[in-house]
N, CA, C and O of each residue as an XYZ file, in Angstrom:
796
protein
N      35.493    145.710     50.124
C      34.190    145.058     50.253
C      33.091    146.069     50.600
O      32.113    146.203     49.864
N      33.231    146.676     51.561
C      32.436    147.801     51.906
C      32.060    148.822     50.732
O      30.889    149.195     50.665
N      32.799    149.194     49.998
C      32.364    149.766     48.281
C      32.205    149.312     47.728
O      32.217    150.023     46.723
N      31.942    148.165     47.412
C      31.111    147.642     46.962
C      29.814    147.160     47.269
O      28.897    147.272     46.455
N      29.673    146.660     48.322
C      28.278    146.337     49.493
C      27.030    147.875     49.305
O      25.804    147.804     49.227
N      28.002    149.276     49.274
C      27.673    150.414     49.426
C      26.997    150.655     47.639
O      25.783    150.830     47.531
N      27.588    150.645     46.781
C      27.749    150.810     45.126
C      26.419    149.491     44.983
O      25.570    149.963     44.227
N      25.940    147.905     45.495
C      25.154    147.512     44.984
C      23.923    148.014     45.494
O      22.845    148.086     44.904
N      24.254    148.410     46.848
C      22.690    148.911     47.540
C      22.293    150.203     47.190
O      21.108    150.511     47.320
N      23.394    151.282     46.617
C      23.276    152.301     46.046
C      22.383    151.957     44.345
O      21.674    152.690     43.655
N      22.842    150.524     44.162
C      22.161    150.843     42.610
C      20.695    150.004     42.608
O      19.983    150.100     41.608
N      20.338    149.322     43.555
C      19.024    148.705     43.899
C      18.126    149.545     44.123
O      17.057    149.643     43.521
N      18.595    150.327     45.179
C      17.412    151.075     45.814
C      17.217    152.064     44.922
O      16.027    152.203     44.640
N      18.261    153.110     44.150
C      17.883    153.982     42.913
C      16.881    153.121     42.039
O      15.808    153.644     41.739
N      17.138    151.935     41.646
C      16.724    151.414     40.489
C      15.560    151.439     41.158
O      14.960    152.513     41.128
N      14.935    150.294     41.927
C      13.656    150.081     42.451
C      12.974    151.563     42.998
O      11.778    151.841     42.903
N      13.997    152.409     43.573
C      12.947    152.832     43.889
C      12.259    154.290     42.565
O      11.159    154.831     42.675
N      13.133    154.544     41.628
C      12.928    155.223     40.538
C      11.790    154.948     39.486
O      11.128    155.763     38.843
N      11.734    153.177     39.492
C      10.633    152.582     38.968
C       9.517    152.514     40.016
O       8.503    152.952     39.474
N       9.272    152.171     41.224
C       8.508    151.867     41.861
C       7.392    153.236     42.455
O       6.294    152.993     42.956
N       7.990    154.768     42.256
C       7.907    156.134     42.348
C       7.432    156.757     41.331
O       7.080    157.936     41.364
N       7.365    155.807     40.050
C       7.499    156.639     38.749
C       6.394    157.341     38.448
O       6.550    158.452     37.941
N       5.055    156.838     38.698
C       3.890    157.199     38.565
C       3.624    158.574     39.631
O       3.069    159.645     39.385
N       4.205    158.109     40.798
C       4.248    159.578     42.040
C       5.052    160.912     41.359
O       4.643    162.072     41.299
N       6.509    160.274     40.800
C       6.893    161.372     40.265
C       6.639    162.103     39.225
O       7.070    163.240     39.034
N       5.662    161.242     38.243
C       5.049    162.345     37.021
C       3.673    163.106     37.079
O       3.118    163.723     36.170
N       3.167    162.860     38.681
C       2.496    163.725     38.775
C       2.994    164.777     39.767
O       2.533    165.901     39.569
N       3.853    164.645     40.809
C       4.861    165.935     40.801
C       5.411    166.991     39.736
O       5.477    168.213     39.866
N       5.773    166.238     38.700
C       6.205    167.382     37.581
C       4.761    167.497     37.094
O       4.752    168.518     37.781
N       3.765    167.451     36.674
C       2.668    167.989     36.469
C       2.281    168.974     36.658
O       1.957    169.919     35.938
N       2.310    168.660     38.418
C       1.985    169.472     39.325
C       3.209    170.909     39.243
O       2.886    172.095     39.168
N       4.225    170.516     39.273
C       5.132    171.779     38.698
C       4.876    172.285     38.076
O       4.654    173.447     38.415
N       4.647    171.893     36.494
C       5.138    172.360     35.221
C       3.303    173.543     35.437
O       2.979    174.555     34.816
N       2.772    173.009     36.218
C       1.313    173.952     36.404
C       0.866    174.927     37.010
O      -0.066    175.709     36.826
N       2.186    174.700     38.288
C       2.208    175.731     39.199
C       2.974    177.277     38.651
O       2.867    178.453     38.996
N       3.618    176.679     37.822
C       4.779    178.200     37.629
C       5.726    177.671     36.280
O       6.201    176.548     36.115
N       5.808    178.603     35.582
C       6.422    178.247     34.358
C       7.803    177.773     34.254
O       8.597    178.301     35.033
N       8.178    177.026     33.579
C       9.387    176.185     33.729
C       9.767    175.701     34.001
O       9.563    175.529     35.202
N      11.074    174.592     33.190
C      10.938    172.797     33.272
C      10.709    172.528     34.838
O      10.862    173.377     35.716
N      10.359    171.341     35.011
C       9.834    170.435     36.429
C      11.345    170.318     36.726
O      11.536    170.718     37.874
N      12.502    169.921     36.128
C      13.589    169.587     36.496
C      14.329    170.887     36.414
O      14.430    171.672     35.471
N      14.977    170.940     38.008
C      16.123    171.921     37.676
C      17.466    171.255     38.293
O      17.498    170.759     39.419
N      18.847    171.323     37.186
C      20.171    170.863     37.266
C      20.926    172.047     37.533
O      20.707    173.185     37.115
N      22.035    171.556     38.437
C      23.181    172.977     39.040
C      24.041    171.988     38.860
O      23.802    170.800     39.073
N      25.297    172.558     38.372
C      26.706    172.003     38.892
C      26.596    172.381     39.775
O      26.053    173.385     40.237
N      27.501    171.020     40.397
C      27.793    170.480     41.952
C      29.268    170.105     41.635
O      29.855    170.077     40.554
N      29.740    169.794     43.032
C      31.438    169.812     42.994
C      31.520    167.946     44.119
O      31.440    167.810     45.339
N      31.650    167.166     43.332
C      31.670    165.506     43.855
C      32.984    164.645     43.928
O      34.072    165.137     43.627
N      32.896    163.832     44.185
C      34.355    163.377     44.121
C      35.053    163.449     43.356
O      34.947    163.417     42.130
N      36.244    163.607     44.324
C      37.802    164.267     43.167
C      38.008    165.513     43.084
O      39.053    165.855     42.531
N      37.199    166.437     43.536
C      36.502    167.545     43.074
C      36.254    167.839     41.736
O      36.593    168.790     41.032
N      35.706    167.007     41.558
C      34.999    167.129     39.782
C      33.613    167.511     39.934
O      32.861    167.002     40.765
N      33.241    168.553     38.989
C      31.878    168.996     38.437
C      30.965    167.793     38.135
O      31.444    166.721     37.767
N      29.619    167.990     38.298
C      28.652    167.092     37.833
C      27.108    167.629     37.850
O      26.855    168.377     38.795
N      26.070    167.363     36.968
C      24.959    168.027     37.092
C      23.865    167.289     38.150
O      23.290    166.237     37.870
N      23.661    168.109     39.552
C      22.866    167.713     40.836
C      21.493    167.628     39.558
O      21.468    168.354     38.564
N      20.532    166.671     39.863
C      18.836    166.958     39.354
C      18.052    166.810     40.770
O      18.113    165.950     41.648
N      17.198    168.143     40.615
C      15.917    168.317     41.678
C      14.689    168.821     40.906
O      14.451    169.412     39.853
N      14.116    168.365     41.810
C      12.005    169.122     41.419
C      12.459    170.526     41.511
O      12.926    170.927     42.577
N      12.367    171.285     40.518
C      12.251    173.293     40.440
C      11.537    173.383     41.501
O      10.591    172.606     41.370
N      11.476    174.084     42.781
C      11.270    174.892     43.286
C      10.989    176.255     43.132
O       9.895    176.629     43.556
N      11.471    176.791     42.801
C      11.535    178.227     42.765
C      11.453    178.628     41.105
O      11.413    177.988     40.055
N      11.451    179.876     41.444
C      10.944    180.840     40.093
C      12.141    180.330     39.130
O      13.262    180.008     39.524
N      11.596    180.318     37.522
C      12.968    180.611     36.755
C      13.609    181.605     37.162
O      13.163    182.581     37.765
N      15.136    181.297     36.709
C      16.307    182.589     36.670
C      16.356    182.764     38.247
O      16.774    183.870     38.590
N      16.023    181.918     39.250
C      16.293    182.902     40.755
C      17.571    182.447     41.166
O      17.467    182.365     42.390
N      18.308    182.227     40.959
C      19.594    182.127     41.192
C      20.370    183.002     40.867
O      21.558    182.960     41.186
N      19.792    184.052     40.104
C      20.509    185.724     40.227
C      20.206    185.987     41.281
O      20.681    187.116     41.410
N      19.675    185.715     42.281
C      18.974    186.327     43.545
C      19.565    185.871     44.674
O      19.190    186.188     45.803
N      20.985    184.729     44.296
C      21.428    184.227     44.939
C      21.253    182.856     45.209
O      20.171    182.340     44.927
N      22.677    181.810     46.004
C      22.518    180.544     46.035
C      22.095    180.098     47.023
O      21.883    178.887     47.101
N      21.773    181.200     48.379
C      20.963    180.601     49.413
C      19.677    180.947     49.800
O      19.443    182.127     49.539
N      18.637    180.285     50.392
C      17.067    180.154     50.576
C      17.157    180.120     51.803
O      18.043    179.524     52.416
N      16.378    180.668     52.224
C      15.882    181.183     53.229
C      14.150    180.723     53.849
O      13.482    181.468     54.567
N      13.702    179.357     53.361
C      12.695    179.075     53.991
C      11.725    179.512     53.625
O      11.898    180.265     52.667
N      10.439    179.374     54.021
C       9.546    179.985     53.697
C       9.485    181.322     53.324
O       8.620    181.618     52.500
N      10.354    182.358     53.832
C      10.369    183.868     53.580
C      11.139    184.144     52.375
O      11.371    185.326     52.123
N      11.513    183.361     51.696
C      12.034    183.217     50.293
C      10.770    183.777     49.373
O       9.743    183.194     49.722
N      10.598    184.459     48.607
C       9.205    185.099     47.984
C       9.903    184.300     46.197
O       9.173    184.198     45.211
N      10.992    183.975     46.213
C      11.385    183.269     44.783
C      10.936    181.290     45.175
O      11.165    180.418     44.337
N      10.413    181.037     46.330
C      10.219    179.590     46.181
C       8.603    179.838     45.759
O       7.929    180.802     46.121
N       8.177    178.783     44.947
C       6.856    178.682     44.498
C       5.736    177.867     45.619
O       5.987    177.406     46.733
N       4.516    177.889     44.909
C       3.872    177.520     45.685
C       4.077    175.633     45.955
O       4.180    175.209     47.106
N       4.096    175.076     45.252
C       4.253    173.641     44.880
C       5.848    173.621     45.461
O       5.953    172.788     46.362
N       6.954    174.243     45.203
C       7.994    174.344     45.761
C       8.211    174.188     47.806
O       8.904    173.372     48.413
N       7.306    175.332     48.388
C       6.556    175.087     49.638
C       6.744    173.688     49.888
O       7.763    173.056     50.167
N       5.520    173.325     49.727
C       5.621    171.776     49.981
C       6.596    171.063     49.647
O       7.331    170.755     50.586
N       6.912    170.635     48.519
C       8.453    169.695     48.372
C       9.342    170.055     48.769
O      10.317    169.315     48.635
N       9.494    171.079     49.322
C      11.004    171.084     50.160
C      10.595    170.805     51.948
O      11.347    170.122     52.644
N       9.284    171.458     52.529
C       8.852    170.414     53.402
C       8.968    169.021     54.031
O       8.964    168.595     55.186
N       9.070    168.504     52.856
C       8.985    167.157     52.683
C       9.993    166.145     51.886
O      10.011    164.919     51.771
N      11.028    167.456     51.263
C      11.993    166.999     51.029
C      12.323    166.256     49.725
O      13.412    165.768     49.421
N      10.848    166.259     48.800
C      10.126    165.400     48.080
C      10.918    166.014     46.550
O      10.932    165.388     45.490
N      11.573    167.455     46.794
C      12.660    168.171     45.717
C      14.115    167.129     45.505
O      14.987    167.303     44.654
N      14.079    166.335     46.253
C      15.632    165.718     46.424
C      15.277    163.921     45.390
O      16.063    163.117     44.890
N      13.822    163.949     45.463
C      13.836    162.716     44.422
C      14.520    162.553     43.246
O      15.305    161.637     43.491
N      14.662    162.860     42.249
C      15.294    162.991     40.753
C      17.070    162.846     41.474
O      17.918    162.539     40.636
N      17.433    162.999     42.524
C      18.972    162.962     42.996
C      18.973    161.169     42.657
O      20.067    160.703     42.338
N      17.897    160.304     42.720
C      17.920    158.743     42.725
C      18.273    158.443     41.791
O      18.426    157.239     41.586
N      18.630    159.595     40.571
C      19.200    159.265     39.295
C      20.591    159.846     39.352
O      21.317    159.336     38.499
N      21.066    160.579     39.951
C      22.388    161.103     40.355
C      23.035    160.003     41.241
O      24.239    159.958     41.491
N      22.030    159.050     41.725
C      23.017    157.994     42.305
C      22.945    156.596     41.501
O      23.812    155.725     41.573
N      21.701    156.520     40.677
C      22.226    155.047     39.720
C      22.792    155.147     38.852
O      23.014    154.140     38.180
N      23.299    156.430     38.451
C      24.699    156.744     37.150
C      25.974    157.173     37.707
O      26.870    157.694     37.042
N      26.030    156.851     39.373
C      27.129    156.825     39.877
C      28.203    158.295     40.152
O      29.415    158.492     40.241
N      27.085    159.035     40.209
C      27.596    160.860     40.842
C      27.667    160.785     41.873
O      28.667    161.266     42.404
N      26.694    160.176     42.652
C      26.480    160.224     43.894
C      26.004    158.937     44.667
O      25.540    157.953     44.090
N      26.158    159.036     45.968
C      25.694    157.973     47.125
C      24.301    157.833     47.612
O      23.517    158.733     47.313
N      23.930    156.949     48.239
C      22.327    157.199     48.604
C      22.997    158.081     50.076
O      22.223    158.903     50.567
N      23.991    157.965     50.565
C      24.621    158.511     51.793
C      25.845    159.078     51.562
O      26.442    158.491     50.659
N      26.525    160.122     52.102
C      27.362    161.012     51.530
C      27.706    162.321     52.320
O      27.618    162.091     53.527
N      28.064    163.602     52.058
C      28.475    164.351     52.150
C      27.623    165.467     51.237
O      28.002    165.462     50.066
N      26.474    166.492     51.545
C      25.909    166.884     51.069
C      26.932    167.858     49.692
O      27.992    168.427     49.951
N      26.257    167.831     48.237
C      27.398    168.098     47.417
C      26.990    169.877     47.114
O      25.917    170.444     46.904
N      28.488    170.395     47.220
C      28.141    171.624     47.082
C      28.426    172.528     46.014
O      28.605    171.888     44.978
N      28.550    173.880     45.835
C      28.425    174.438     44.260
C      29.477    174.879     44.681
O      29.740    175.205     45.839
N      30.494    174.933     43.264
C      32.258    175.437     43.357
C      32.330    176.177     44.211
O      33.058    176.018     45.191
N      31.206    177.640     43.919
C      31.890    179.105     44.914
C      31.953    178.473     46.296
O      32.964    178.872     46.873
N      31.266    177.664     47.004
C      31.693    177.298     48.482
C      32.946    176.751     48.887
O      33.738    177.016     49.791
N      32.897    175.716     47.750
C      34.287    174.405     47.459
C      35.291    175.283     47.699
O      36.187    175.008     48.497
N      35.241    176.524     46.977
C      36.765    177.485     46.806
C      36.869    177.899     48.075
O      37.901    178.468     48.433
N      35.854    177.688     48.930
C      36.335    178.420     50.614
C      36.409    177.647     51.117
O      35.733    177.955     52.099
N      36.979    176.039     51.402
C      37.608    175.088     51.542
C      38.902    175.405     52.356
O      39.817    176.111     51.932
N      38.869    174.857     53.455
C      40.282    174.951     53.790
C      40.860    173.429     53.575
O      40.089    172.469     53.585
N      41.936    173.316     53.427
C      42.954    172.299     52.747
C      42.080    170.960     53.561
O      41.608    169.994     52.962
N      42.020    171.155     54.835
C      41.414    170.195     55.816
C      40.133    169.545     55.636
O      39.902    168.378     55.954
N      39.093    170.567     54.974
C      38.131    170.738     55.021
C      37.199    169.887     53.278
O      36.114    169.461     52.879
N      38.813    170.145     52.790
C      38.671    169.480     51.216
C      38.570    167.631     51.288
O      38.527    166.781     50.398
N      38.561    167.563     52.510
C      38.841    165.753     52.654
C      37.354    165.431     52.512
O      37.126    164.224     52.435
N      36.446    166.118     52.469
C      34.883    165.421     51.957
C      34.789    165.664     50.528
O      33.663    165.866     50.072
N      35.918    165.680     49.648
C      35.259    165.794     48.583
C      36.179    164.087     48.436
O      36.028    163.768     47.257
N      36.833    163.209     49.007
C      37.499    161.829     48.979
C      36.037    161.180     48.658
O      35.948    160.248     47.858
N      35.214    161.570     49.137
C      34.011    160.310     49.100
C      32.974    161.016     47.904
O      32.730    162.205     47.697
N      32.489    159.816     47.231
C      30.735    160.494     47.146
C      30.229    161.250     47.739
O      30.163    161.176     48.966
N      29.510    162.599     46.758
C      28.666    163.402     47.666
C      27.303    162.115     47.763
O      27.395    160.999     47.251
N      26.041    162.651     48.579
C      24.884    161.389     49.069
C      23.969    162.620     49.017
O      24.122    163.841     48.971
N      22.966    161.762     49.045
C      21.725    162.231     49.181
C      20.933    162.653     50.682
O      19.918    163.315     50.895
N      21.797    162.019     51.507
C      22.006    161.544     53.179
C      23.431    162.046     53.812
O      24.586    161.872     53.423
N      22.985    162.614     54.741
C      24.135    162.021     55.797
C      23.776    162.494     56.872
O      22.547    162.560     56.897
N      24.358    162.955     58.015
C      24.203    163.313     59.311
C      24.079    164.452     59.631
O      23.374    164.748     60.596
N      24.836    165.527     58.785
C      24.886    166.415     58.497
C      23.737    167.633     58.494
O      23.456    168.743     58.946
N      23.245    166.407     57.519
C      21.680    166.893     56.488
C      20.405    166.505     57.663
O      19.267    166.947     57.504
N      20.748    165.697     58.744
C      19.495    165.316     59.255
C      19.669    166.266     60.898
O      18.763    166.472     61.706
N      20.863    166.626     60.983
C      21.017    168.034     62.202
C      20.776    169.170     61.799
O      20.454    170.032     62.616
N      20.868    169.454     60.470
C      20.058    170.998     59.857
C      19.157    170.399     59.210
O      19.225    170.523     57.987
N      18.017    169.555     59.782
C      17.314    169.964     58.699
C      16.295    170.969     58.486
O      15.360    171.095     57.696
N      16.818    171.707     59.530
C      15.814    173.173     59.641
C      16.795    173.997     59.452
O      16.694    174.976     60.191
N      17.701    174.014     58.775
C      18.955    174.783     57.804
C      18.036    176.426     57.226
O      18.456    177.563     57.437
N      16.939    176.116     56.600
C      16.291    177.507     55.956
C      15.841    178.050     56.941
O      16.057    179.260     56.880
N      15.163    177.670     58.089
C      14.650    178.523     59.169
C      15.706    179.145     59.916
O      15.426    180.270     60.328
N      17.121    178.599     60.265
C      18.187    179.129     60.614
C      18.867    180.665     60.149
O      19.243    181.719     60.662
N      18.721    179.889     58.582
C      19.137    181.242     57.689
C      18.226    182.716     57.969
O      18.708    183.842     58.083
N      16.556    182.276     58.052
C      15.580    182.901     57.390
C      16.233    184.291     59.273
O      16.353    185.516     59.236
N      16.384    183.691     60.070
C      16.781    184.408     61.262
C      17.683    185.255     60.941
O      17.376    186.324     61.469
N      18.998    185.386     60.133
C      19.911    186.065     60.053
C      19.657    187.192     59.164
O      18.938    187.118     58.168
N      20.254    188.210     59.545
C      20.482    189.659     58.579
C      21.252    188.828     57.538
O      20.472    188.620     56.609
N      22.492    188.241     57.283
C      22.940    187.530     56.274
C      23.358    186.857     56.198
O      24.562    186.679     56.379
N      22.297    185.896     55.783
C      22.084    184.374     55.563
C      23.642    183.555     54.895
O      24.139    182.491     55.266
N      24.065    184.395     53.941
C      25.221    183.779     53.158
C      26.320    184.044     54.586
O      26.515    182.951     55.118
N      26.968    185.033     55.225
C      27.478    184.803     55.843
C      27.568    184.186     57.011
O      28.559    184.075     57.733
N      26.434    183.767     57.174
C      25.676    182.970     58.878
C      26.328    180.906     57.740
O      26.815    179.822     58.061
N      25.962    181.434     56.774
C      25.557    179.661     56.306
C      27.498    179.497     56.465
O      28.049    178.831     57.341
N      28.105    180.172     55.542
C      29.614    179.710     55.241
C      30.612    179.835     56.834
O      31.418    178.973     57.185
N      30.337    180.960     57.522
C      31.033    180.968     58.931
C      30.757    180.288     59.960
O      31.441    180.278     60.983
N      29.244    179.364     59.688
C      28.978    178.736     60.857
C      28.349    177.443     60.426
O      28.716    176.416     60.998
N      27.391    177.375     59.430
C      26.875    176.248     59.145
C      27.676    175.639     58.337
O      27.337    174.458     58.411
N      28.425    175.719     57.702
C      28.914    174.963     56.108
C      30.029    174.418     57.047
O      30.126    173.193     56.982
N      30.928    175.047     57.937
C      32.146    174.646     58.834
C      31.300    173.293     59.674
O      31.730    172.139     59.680
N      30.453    173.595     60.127
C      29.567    172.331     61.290
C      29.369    171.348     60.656
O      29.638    170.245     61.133
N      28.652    171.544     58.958
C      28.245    170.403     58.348
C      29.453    169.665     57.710
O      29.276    168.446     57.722
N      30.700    170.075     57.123
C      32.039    169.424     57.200
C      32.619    168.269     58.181
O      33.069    167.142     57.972
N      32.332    169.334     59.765
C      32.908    168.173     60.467
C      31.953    167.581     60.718
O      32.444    166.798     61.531
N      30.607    167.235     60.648
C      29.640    166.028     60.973
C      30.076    165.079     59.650
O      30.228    163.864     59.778
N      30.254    165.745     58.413
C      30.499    164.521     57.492
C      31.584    163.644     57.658
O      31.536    162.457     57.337
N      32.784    164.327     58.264
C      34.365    163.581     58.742
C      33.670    162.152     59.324
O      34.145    161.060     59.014
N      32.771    162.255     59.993
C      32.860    161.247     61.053
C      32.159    160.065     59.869
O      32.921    159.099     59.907
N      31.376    159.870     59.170
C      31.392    158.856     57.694
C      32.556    158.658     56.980
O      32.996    157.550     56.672
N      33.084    159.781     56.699
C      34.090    159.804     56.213
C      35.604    158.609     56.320
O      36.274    157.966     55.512
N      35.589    158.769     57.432
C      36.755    158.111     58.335
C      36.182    156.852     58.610
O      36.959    155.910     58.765
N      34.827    156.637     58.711
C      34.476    155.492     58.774
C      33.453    155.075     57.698
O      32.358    155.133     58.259
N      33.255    154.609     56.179
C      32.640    154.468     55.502
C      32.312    152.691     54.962
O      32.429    151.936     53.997
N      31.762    152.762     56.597
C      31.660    150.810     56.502
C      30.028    151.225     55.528
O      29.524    152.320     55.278
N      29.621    149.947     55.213
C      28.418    149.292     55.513
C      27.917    149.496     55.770
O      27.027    150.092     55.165
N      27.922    149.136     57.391
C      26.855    149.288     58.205
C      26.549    150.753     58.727
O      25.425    151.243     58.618
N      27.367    151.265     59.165
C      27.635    152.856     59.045
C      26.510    153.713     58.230
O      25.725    154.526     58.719
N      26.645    153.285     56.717
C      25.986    153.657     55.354
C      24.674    153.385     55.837
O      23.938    154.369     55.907
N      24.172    152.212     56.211
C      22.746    151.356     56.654
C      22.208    152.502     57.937
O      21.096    153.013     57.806
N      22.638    152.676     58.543
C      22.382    153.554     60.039
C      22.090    154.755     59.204
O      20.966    154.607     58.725
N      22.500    155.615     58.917
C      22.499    156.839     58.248
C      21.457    156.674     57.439
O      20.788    157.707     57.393
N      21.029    155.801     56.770
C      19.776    155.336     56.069
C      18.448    155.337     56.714
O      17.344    155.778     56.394
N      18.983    154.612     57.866
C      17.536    154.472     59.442
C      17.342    155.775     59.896
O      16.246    156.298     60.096
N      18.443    156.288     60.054
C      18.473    157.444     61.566
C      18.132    158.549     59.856
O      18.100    159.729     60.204
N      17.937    158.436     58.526
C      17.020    159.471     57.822
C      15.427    159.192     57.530
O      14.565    160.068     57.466
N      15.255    157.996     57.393
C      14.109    157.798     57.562
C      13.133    158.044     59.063
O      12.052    158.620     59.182
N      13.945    157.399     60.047
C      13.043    157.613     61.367
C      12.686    159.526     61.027
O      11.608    160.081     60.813
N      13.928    160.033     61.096
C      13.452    161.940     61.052
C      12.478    162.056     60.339
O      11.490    162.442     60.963
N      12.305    161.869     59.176
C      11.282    161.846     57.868
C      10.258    161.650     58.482
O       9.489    162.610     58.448
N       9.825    160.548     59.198
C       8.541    160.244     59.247
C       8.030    160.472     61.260
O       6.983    160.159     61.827
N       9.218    161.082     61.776
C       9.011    161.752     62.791
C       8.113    162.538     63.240
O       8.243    163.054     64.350
């Protein structure tokens, strides 16, 4: 019952809110496609339940091609995030287009933030039990870092600060959904992201 309760409110709120946004979001890509060359949408394989591949969609941020430059950001001191990029990740406003990663059923409005293979492969056996659920757009995880880039932007190296200390922390905050993936659970995680948001 609970996956299902989770799967209709997952496909309402995508739906409504994809239509109800639509006009906000085509002047976001506008506003992209003006700021810096190349598409408004950028897709990465991501690693989601089952551990199966799937294509994440976000607002481009950053320069074409910067992902030779590496898969972690570093916040404002990132010189590959754009100017229009700045702001939507601020605001978090890069994670919209994911509302279509959850009404075609990749993902949760709440979840287990979804990550790119090379991390998945540093998985310990234990650690592989968040890939049982939907990755989300939400979780608990995501709302205790959400100053994750300013963290990084502190370290000599960011990739090894994120996988030895952050990526291990954000695992076990997801266990605790995990193990319990009521409903209401799902609903809370919904509140306790909005209250932060507008904090």
């Amino acid at each position: 019952m609970n996956k299902l309760l989770i799967r209709i409110t997952d496909l309402w709120v995508s739906f409504l809110g994809l239509l109800i946004l639509l006009p906000f979001l085509l002047i976001l890509s506008i506003w992209i496609s003006l700021d810096s060359k190349g598409s408004f949408i950028f897709r990465q394989i991501r690693v989601g339940k089952g551990n199966r591949d799937f294509y994440l969609y976000k607002f481009r941020t950053m320069s074409i091609n910067s992902e030779r430059g590496g898969l972690i950001t570093v916040g404002a001191k990132d010189p590959r995030v754009t100017r229009a990029g700045v702001f939507l990740r601020k605001y978090k406003l890069d994670e919209l287009p994911q509302l279509w990663n959850v009404l075609i059923g990749d993902m949760s409005l709440v979840g287990p933030r979804p990550e790119v293979r090379k991390y998945v492969e540093m998985y310990s056996s234990e650690q592989m039990a968040v890939l049982k659920v939907k990755p989300g757009i939400t979780d608990i995880a995501s709302i205790t870092f959400s100053n994750e880039n300013e963290l990084l932007s502190k370290e000599n190296d960011p990739e090894k600060y994120y996988v030895s200390v952050i990526m291990p922390e954000k695992i076990k905050l997801n266990r605790v959904f995990i193990e319990n993936p009521s409903w209401l659970h799902y609903l809370r995680i919904i509140l306790k992201t909005v209250i932060h948001l507008f904090h």
